[in-house]
N, C-alpha and C positions, 0 to 999 in steps of 0.2 A: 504494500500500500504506500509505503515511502517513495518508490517510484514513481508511483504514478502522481502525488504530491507534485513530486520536484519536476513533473514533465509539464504540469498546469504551472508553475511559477515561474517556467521558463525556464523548465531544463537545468536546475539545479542551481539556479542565481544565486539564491536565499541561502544554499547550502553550504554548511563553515568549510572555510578553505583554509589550509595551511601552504604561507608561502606561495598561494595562487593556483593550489594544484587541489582535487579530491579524492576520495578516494581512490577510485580507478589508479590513479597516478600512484600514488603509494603500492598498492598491492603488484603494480607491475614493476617496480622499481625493489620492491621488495625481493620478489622472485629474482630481477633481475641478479639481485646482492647473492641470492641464496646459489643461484647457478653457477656463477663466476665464481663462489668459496667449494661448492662442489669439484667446479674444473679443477682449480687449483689441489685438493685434495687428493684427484686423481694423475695431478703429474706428482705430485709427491710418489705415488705411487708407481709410476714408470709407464703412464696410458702415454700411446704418441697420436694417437687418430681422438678419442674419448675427450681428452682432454683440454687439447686447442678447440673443437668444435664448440664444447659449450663455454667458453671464454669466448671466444667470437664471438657465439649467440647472446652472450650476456653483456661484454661491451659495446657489440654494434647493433645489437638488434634490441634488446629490452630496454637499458637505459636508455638508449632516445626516446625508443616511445614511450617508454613512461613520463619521460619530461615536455613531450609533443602531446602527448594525450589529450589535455585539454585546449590547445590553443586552436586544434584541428575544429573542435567543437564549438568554441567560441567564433570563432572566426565564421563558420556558416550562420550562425545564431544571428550575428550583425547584419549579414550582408541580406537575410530574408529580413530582417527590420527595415533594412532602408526602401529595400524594392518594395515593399507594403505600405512605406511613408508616399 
C-alpha cells in the first residue's frame, strides 16, 4: 500500500531521502558492497575467472546504478511536468 501512496504523491516526492537517493538506491548499492567483498574473498582464494567477474559486476555495473537510480526517474518525472504545463 506504500507504493501505491508514493505513486499518487508523485512517485515518491514526499518520501525521506538520504543524500538524495531512496531506497532502491541503497539496496543496490548495498549489494553492490556485498559483491565486490565476495569477489575479493574469492581471489583471496585463488578464483581467476569467479572473481574478476563479480568485481567488474560490482564496480561497473551496480555502483553506478545505484547512484543513477534515481536521477533516471527524476529526470522523466520533470520532463512529463513540463509537456503537461
Amino acid at each position: 500500500m506504500d507504493t501505491s501512496r508514493s505513486r499518487q504523491t508523485g512517485a515518491g516526492e514526499e518520501s525521506p531521502r538520504l543524500f538524495g537517493m531512496r531506497s532502491p538506491n541503497f539496496l543496490v548499492l548495498i549489494a553492490g558492497v556485498v559483491v565486490i567483498l565476495f569477489g575479493y574473498v574469492l581471489l583471496d582464494r585463488g578464483s581467476v575467472v569467479a572473481a574478476p567477474v563479480l568485481l567488474v559486476a560490482g564496480y561497473v555495473v551496480l555502483i553506478p546504478v545505484g547512484l543513477l537510480l534515481g536521477f533516471r526517474e527524476r529526470g522523466g518525472e520533470r520532463g512529463e511536468r513540463h509537456e503537461g504545463e
